[in-house]
Backbone as a ProteinNet text record, in pm:
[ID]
protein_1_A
[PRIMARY]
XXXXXXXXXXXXXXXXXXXXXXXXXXXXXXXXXXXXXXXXXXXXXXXXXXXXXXXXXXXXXXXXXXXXXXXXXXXXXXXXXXXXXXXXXXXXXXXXXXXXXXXXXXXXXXXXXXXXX
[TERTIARY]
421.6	347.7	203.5	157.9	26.8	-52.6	-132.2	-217	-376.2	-390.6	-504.3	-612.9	-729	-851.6	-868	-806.6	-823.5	-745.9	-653.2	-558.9	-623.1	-653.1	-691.7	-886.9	-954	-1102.2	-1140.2	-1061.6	-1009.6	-996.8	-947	-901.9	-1000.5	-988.8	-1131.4	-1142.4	-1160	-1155.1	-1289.2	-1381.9	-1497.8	-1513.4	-1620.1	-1652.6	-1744.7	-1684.1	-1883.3	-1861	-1963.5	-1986.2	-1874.1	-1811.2	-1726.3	-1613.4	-1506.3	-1468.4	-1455.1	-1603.1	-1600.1	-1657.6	-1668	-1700.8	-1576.9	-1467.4	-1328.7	-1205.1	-1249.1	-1161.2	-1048.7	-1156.5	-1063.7	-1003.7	-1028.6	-969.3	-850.6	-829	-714	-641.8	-649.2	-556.6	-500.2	-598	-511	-429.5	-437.6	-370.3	-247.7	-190.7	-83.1	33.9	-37.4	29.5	58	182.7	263.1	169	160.8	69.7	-90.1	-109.3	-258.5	-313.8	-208.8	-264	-334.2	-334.1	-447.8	-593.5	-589.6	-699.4	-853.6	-814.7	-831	-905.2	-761.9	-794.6	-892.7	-920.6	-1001.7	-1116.6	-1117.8	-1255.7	-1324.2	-1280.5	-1379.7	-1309.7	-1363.7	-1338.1	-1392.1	-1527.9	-1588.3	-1538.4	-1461.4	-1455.3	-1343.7	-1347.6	-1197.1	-1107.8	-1194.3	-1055.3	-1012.1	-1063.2	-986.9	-894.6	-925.3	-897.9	-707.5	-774.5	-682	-533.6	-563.3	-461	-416.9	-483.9	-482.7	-351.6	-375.8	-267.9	-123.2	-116.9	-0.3	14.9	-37.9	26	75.5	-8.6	57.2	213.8	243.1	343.2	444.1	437.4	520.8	528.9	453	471	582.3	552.8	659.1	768	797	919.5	1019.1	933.6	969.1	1015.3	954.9	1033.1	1121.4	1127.3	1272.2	1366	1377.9	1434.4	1519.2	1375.4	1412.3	1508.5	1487	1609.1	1707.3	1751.7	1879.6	1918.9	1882.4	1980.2	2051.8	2032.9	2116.6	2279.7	2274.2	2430.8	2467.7	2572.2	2632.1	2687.1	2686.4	2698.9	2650.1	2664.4	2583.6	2468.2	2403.8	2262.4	2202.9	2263.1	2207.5	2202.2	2276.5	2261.1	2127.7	2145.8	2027.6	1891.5	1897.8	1766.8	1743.1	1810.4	1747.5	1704	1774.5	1720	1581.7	1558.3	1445.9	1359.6	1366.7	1244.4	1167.2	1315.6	1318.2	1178.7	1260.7	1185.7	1010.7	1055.2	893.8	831.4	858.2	797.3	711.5	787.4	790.5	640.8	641.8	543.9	464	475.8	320.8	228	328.3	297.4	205.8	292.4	234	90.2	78.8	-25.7	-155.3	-120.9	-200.7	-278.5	-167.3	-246.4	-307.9	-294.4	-337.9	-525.8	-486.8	-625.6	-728.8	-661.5	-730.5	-774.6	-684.4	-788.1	-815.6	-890.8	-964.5	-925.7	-804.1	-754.2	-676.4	-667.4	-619.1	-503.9	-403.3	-244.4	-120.7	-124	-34.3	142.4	133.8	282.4	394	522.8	563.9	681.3	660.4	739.4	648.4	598.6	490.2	385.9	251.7	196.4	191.2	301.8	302.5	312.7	384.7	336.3	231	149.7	41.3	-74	-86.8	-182.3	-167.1	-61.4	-63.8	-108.7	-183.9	-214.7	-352.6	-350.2	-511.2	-545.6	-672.8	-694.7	-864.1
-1149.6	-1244.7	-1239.9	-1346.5	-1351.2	-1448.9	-1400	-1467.6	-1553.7	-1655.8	-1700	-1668.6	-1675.3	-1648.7	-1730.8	-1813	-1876.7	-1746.3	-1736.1	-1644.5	-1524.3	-1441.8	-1349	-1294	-1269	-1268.6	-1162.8	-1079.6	-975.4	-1030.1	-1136.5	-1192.3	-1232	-1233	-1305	-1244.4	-1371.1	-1344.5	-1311.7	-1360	-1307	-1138.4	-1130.6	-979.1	-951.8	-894.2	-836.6	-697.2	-624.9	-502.7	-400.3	-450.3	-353.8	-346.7	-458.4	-478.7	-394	-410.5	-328.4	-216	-159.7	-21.7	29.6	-23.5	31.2	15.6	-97.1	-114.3	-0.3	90	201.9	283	317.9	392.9	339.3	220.4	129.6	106.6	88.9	118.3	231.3	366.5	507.9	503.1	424.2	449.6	408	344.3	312.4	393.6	488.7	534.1	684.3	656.2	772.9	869.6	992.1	1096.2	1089.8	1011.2	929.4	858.4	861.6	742.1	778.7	943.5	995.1	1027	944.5	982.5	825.1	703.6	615.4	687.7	718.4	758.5	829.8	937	1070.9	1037.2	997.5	967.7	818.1	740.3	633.3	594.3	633.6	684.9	506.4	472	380.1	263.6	232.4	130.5	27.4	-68	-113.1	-176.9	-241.1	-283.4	-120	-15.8	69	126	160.9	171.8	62.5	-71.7	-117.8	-90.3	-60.8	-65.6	53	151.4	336.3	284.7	231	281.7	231.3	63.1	33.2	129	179.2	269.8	385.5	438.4	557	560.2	410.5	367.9	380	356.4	355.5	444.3	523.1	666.1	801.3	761.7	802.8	755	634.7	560.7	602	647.2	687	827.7	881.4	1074.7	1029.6	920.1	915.3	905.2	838.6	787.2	901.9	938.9	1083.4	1190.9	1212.5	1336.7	1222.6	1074.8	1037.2	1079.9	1094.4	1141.4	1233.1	1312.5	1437.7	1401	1309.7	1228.4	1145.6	1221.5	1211.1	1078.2	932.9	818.5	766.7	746.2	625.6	670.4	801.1	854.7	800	820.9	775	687.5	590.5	438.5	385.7	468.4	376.8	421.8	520.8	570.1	559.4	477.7	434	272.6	234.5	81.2	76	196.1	168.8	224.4	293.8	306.8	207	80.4	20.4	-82.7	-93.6	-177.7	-140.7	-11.3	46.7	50.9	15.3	36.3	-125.4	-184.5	-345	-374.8	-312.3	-346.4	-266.6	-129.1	-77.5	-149.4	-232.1	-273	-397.8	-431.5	-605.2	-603.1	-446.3	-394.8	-348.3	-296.9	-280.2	-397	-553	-669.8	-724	-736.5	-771.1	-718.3	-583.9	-516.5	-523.6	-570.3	-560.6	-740.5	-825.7	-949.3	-996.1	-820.2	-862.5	-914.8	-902.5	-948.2	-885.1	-876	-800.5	-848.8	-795.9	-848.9	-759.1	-894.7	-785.2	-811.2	-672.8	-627.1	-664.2	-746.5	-743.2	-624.7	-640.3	-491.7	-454.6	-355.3	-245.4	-282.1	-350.9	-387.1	-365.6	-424.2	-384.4	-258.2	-133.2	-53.7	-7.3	-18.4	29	-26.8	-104.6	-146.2	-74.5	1.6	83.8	233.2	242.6	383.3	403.2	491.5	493.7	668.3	678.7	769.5	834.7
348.6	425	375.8	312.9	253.2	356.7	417.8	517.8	438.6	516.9	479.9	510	497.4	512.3	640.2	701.5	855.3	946.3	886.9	987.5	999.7	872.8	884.3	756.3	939.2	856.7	727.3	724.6	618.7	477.1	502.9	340	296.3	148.6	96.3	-56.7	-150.2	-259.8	-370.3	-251.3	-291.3	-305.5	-430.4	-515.1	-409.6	-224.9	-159.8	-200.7	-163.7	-237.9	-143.2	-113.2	-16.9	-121.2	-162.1	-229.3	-367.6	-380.3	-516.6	-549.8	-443	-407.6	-398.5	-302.3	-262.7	-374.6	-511.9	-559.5	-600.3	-732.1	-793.7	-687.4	-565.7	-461.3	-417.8	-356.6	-364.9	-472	-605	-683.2	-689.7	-718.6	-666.5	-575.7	-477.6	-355.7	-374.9	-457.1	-511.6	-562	-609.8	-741.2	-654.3	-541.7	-462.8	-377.4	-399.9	-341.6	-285.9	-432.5	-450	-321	-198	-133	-12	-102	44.3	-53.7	-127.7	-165.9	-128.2	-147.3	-28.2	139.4	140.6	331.3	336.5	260.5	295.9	241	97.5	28.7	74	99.9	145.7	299.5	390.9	506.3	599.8	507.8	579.2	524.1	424	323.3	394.3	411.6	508.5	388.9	265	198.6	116.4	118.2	50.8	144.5	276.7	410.2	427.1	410.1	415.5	318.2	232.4	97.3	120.3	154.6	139.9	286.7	356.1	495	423.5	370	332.3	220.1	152.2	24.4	102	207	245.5	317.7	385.9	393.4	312.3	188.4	83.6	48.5	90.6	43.4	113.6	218.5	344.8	340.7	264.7	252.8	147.8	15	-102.8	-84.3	13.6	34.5	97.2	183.3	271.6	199.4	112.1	-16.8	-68.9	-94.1	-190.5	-121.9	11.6	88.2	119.3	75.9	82.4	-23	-137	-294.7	-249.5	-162	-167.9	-92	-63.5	-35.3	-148.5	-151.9	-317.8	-302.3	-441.6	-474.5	-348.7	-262.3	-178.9	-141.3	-130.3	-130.9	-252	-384.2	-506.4	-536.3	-473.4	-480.7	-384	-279.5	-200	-246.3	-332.7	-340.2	-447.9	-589.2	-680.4	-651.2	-569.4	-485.3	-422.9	-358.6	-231.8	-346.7	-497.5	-541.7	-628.9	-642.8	-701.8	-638.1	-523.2	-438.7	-411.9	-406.2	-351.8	-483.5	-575.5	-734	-719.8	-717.9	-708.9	-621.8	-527	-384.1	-440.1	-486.8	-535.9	-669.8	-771.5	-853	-812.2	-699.5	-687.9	-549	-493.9	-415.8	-494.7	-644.7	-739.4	-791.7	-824.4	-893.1	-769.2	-624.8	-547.6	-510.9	-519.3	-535.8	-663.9	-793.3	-865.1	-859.6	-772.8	-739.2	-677.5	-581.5	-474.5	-344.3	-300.3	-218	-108.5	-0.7	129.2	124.9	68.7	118.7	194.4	282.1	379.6	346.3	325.6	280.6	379.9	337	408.8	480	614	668.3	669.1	529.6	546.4	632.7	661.1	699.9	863.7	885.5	1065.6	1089.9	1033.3	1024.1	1017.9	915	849.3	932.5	971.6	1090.3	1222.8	1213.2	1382.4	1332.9	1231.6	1161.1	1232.4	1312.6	1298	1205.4	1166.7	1120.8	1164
[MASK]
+++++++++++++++++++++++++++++++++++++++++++++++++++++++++++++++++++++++++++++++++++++++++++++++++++++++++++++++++++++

């Protein structure tokens, strides 16, 4: 669900210095473990803030993943799927951040908005 800049005051494709202060942190936040590094290091930043919660989402999702393998063929089936999937969403959470943009994941998102930290 990609919201508009009417729906939601968050969005915005403009470079403000928040943006690009938070960028490289939000891309880390992507890349699995990384996505506490967002949360902890730019604490005040809301688009790194923002990206850091849905990544950490995916991140919690991807260990779930991971203790299904241990159920033999249909553990391994679902859990080369959901990384498949969660590969997909971190990839496309990465080009999103790198243009500048608040996108809310779908699923993840409603989650990730009930995070407080």
């Amino acid at each position: 669900m990609i919201a508009s800049a009417k729906q939601n005051p968050e969005v915005s494709k403009a470079l403000d210095p928040e943006i690009a202060e938070g960028k490289i942190f939000a891309v880390l936040g992507y890349l699995s473990i990384l996505c506490f590094v967002p949360l902890f290091l730019k604490r005040d930043n809301k688009f790194a803030q923002f990206h850091g919660r849905q990544a950490l989402v995916l991140f919690i999702l991807e260990v779930a993943a991971a203790m299904l393998a241990i159920i033999p063929v249909v553990g391994e089936l679902v859990f080369r799927l959901a990384w498949l999937i969660f590969g997909i969403l971190s990839l496309a959470g990465i080009v999103k951040v790198l243009m500048n943009e608040y996108w809310e994941m779908p699923f993840v998102y409603r989650i990730s908005s009930k995070i407080t930290l």
